[in-house]
C-alpha positions in Angstrom: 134.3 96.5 54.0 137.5 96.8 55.3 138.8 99.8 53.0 136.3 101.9 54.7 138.0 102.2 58.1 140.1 104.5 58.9 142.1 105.8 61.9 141.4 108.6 64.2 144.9 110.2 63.5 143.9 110.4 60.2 142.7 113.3 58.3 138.7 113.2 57.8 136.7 115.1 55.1 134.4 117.0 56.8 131.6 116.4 53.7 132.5 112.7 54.5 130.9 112.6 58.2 127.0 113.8 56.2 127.4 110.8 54.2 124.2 107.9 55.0 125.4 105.1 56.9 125.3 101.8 54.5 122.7 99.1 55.4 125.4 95.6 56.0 123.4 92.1 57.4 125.9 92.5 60.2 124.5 96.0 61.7 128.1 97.0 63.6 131.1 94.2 65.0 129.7 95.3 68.5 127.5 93.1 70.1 124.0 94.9 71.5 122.1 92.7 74.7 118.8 93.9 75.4 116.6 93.1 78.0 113.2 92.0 77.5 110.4 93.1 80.1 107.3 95.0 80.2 107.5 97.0 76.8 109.5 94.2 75.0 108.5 90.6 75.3 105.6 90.3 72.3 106.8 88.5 70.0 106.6 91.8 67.2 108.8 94.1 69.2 111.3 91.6 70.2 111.6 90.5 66.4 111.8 93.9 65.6 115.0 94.3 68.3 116.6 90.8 66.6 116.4 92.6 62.4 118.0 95.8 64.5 120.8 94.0 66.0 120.1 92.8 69.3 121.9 89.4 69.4 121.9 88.5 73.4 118.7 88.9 75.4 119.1 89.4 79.1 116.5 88.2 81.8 116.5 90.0 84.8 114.9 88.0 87.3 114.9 91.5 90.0 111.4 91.9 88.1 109.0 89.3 87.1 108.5 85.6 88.1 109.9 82.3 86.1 106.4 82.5 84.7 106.5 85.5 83.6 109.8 85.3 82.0 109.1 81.9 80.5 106.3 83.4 78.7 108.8 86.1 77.5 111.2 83.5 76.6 108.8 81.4 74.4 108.1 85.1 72.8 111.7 85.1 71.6 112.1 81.0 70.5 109.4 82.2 68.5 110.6 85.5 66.9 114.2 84.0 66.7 111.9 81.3 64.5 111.0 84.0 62.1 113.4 85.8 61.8 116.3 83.5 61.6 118.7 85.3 64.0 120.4 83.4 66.4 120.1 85.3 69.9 121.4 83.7 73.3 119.7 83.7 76.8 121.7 85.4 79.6 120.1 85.0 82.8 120.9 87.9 85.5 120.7 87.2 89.0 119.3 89.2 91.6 122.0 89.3 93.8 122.2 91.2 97.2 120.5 93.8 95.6 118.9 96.4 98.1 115.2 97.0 97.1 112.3 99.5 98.5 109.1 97.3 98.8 105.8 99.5 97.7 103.4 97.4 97.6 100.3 99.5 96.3 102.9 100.7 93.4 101.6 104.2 94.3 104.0 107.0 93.0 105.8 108.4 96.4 107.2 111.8 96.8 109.9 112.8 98.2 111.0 116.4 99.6 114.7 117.8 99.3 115.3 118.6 103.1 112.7 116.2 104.4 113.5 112.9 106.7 112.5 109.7 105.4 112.9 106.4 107.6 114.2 103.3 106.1 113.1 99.8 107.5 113.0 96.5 107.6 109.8 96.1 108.6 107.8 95.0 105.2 104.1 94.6 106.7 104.5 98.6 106.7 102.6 100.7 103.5 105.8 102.7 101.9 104.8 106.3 101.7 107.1 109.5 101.7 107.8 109.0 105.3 108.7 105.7 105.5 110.2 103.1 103.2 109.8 99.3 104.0 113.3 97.6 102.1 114.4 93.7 102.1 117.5 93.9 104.3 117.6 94.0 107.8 121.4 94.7 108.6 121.0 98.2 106.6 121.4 99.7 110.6 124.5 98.0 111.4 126.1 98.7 107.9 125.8 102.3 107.9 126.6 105.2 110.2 125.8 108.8 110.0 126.9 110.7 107.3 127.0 107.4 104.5 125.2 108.2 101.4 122.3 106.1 100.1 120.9 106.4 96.5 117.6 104.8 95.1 115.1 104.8 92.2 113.2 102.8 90.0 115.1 99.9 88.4 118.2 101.1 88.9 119.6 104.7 89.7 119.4 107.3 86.8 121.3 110.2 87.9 117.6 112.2 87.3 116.8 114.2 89.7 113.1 113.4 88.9 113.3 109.9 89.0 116.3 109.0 91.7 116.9 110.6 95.3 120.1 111.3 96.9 120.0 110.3 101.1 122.3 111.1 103.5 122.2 109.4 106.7 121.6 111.6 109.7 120.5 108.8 112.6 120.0 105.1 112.9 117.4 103.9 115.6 117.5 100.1 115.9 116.8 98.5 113.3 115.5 101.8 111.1 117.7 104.1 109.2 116.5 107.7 109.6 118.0 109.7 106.5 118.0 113.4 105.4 116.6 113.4 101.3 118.6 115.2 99.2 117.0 116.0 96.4 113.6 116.5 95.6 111.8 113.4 93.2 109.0 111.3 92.7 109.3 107.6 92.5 107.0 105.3 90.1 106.5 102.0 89.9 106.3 99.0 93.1 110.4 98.4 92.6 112.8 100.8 93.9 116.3 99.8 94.2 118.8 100.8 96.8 122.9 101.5 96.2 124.8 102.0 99.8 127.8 103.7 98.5 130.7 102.2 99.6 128.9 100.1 102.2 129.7 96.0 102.6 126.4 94.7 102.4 127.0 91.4 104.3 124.4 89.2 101.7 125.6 86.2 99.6 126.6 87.1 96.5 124.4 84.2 95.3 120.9 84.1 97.1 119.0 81.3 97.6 116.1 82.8 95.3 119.0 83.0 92.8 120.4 79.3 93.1 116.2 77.9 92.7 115.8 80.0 89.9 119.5 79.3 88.0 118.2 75.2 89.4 114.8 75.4 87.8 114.5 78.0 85.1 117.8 78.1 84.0 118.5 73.9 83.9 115.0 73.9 81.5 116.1 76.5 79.5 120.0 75.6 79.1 120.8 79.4 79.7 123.9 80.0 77.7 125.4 83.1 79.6 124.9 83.4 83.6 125.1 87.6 84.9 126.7 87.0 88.5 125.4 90.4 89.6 127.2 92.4 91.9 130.4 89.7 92.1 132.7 91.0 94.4 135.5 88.5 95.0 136.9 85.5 92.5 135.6 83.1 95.1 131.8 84.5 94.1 132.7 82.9 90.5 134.0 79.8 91.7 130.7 79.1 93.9 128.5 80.3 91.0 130.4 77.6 88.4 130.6 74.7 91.4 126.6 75.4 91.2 126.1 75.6 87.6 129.1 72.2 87.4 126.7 70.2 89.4 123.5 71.0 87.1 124.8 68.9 84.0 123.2 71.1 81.1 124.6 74.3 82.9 128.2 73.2 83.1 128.7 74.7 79.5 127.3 77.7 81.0 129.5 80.9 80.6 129.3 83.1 83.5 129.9 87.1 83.6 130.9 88.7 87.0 129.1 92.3 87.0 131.3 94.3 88.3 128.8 97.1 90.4 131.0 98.3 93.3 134.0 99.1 94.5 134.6 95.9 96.1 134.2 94.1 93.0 136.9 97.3 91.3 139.3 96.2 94.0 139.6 92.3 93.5 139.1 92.8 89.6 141.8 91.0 88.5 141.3 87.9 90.3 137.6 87.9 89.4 138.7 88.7 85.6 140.9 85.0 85.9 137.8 83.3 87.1 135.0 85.0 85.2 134.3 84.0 81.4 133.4 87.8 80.6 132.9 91.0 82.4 130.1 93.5 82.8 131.2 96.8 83.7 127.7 97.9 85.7 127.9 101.5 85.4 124.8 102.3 87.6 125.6 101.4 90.8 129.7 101.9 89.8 129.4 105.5 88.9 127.2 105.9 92.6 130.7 104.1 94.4 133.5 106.3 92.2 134.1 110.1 91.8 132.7 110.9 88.8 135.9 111.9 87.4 137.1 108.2 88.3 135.0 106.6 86.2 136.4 106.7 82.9 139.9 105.7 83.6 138.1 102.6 85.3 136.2 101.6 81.9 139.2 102.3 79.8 141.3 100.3 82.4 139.2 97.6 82.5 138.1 97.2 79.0 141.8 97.0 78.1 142.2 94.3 80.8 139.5 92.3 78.9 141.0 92.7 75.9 144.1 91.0 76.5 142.7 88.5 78.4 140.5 87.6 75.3 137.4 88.1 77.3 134.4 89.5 76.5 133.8 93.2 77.8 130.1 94.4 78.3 129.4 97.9 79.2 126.4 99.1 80.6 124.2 102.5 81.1 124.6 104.4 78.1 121.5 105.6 76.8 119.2 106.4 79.8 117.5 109.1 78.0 116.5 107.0 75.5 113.9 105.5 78.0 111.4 108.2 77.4 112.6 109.9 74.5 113.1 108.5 70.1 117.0 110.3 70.2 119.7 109.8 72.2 122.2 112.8 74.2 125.0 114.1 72.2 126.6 112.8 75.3 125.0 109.2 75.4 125.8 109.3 71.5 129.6 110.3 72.0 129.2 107.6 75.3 128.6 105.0 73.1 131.2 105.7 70.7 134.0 106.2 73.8 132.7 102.2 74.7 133.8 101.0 71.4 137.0 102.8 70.8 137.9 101.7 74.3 137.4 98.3 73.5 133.7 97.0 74.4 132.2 94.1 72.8 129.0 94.6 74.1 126.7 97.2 74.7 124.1 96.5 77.5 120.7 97.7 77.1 118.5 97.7 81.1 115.2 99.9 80.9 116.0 101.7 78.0 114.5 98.3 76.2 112.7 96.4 79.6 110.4 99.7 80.0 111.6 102.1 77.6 109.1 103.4 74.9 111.3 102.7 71.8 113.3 99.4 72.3 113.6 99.1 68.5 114.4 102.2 68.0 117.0 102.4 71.0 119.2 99.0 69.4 119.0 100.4 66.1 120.3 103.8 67.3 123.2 102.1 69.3 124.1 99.4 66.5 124.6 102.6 63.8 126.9 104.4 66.8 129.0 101.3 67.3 129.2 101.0 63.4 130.2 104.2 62.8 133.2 104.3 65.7 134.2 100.8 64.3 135.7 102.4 61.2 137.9 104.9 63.2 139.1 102.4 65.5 142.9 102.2 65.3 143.3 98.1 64.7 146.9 98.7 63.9 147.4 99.8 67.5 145.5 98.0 69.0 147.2 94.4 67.0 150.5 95.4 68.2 149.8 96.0 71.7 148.4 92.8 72.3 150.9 90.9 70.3 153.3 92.7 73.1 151.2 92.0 75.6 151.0 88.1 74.5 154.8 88.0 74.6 157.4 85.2 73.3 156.7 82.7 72.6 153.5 82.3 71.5 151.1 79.6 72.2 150.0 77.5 69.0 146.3 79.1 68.8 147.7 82.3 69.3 150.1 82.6 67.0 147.5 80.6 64.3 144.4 83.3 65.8 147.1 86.5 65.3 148.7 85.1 62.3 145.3 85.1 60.7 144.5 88.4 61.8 147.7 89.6 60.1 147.3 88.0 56.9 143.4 89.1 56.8 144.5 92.5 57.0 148.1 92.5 54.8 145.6 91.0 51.8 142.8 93.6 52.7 140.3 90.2 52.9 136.4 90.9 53.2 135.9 88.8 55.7 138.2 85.6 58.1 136.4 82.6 58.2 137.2 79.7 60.9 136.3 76.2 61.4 136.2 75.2 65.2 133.9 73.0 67.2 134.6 74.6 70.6 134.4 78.3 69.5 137.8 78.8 71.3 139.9 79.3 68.1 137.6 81.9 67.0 137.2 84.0 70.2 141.0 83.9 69.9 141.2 85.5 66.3 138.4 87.9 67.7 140.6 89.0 70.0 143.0 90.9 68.1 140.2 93.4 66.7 140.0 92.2 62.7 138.5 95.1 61.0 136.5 92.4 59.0 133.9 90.1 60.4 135.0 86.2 61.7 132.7 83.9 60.2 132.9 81.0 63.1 131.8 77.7 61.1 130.9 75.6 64.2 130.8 72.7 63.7 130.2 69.6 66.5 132.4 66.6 67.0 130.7 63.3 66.2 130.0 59.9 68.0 128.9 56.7 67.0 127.2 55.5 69.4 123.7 57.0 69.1 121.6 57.0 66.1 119.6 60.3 67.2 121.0 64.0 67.8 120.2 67.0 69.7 120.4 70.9 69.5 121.3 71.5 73.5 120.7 74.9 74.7 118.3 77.5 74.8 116.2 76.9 71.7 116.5 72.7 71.7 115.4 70.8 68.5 115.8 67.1 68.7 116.3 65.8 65.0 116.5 62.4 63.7 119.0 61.7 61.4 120.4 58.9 59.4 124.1 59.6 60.6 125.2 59.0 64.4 125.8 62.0 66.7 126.0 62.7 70.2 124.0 65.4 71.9 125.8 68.7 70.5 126.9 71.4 71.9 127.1 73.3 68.9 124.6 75.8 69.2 125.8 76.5 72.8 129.4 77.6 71.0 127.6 79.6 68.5 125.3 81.7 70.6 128.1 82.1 72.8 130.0 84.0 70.2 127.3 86.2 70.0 128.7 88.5 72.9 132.2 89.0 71.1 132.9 91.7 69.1 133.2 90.8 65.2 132.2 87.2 66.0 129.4 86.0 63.7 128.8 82.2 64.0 127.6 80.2 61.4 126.0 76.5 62.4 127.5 73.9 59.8 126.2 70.5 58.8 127.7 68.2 61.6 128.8 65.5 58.6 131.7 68.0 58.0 133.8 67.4 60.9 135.9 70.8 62.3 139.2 68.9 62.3 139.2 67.8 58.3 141.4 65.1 56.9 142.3 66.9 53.6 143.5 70.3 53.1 140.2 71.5 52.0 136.8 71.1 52.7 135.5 72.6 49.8 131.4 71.6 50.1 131.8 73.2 54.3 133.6 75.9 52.8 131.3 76.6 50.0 128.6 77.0 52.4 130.4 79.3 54.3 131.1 81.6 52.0 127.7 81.4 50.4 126.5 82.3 53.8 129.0 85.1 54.0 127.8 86.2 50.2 124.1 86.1 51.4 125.5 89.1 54.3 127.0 91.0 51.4 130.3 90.8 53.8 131.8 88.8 50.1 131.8 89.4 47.0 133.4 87.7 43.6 136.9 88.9 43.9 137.1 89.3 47.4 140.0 87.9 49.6 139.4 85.6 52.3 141.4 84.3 55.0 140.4 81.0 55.8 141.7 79.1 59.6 140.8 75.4 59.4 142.6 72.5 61.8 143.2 69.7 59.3 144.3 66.7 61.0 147.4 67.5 63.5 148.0 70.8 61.7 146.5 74.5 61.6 146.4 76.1 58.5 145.9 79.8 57.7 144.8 79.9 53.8 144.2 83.1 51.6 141.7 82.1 48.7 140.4 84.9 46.1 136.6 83.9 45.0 135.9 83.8 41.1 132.7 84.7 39.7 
């Protein structure tokens, strides 16, 4: 696996790039998160998106009731059932998000040059003269001249689907704007995207903090989306919340970074945050659109040395209606891996898009292919520089590893942790090679019965004491990171061994790893296990 990467500086047969991309159990290192709605919640389809890669599944509670969404959810514990992929549960809040209210659902025209009024007043029937929308301080944010985008789910950039308004007058309470482009909008949710405007609306709603309360507590979501986060204290409110719901306090929270409040206070929201996701919709509304690049490749490298997850969104919007990306969405894609993504987000091109198989497949074999032009080397030694001296213990076991794993030319690193932290920390630094994370939970005597917690809880009985794990919380919480494949172990084999070797934990581990085809008999592999006070760093070569 790792002697088919190479670098971009280096030469590439042309007769090379026509050769069929080989099928791998791991479909690319990057992570795909899809969101399930209309045209993906049976339980076929969203099987279908788990065998083509998808390995997070976003809930995005701007459409759809708890209800609905638990129904969707019981949809996956079931096709995660047959399938045997592990997939975690983010849960993406609404937010101050700006929305048209239309209630008939009737398509509504819109004429470039026309006058359209938006208000507050939501008793009103939304037609192509007037728009009823959800905020009443829209008159008192905005002056003449502002810009205001909309369309259905989120903005496209379609000039069929999304309209461009410029405000020419505010009367009262109503916004009177001049439309700028001519487009029909579908569908009873249109969303709204002040550009540049301080929308003076909790970051957290109180819709979002009874559904995050209710919904999220029975579900034990395992990744919270803090949509449009603008300031660090937005992700210390959300965590005090989630700290004070006992089964969310595990709960790793993502600050969606939408506007350009949230580009200004970055780094302090990049400290707070567990992981970022770089919103492109309403972003690439608030930048130029020559701006936006250097913002993802600035942030993405942020992320990177921080050792936290990167999630980019918006990147196949074509793929909505249509069974091929854009050479452009194609080489987009691409861009988001060699610039350091872990994840690529997936909004209506799987919620309402016609192909949401199709569309994860299609991105997974992108990502793949970019991943073996992606210049590790580079990348290793700037974050070593970046780390400085000295090192930390973890980092210089998690870089050491990464080294070692690539001076042997090993098939694949395998690491024993019960928190996950050691093996987000080898992730990291960008092995070319998957991390097999062996989690494995710590164990207490004082209870005779344990627990799966999260998402998809089991309760077991078992004839050995254990507490109520968190296990499969640190495992489908690694299934954001880039190159981060977790493994749940048998919680007799405790993470921290007494010996030197484990050999019946190992064993399964690199069984597991043989069953991927990421090993095979003579492969190298570096192996990272804690044993007692010590961290070792093996290299074992398998027999066969």
């Amino acid at each position: 696996m790792h002697s088919n990467h190479l670098l971009l500086e280096e030469p590439i047969r042309m007769a090379s790039i026509l050769e069929p991309s080989k099928a791998s159990f791991f479909p690319a290192m990057t992570k795909i998160v899809g969101t399930l709605g209309p045209k993906s919640r049976s339980v076929n389809i969203i099987s279908g998106c788990l065998k083509a890669g998808m390995s997070v599944a976003r809930f995005d509670f701007s459409l759809g009731d708890p209800e609905y969404h638990q129904e969707t959810l019981e949809n996956l514990k079931a096709a995660v059932k047959s399938t045997q992929k592990l997939c975690a549960v983010m849960l993406d809040t609404v937010g101050p998000e700006l929305q048209v209210v239309n209630r008939s659902g009737k398509s509504i025209s819109l004429q470039m040059d026309a006058s359209v009024v938006l208000t507050p007043n939501q008793e009103l029937e939304a037609s192509s003269d007037l728009l009823p929308i959800n905020f009443d301080g829209l008159a008192k944010a905005v002056k003449k001249g502002d810009t205001i985008f909309m369309g259905q789910y989120l903005f496209t950039g379609s000039e069929t689907t999304s309209v461009w308004l410029e405000v020419s007058e505010v009367k009262g309470e109503d916004v009177v704007c001049v439309i700028k482009n001519t487009a029909t909008l579908a569908g009873s949710l249109f969303t709204l995207h002040a550009s540049q405007i301080h929308i003076d609306l909790p970051t957290l709603t109180d819709k979002d903090k009874e559904v995050i309360s209710t919904w999220g507590v029975q579900n034990k979501i395992d990744f919270l989306s803090l949509s449009y986060t603008r300031h660090a204290e937005d992700v210390r409110q959300a965590r005090e919340l989630l700290s004070k719901l006992g089964d969310l306090d595990q709960t790793h929270i993502f600050a969606k970074i939408e506007n350009i409040e949230g580009l200004t206070h970055f780094d302090e929201i990049l400290q707070e945050a567990d992981g970022i996701i770089l919103s492109r919709g309403n972003l690439g509304i608030d930048l130029p659109p020559e701006k936006v690049f250097l913002f993802q490749k600035a942030a993405l490298y942020k992320c990177n040395v921080a050792g936290k997850p990167a999630v980019l969104t918006r990147v196949v919007d074509s793929m909505t209606d249509n069974l091929r990306p854009t050479r452009a969405e194609a080489t987009d894609v691409a861009n988001a891996v060699l610039d350091g993504s872990d994840a690529i987000l997936l909004g209506a091109e799987t919620l309402r898009g016609l192909y949401p198989v199709e569309t994860i497949s299609i991105v997974g074999k992108i990502c793949a292919e970019a991943e073996k032009v992606f210049n590790q080397d580079l990348y290793f030694k700037k974050t070593v520089k970046y780390v400085g001296e000295p090192m930390t213990h973890l980092e210089s076991i998690a870089s050491s590893a990464v080294r070692a794993a690539i001076k042997v030319k090993a098939s694949a690193i395998i690491c024993f942790t019960s928190s996950g932290r050691a093996a987000r920390l080898i992730a990291k630094y960008r092995p070319t090679m998957p991390v097999i994370s062996v989690v494995i939970p710590r164990l207490n005597t004082n209870q005779l019965k344990w627990s799966f917690s999260g998402a998809f809880e089991d309760q077991l009985s078992s004839s050995y004491p254990m507490s109520e794990s968190l296990y499969p919380f640190n495992a489908r919480q690694s299934l954001v990171v880039r190159g981060l494949f977790p493994m749940l172990a048998d919680p007799r084999h405790p993470a921290e061994s007494t010996s030197a070797t484990n050999e019946s934990v190992l064993k399964v581990a690199l069984d597991h790893g043989k069953t991927a085809g990421v090993i095979k008999s003579h492969d190298r592999v570096v192996v990272c296990q804690k044993v007692g006070d010590a961290s070792v760093v093996k290299i074992i070569e398998l027999e066969d």
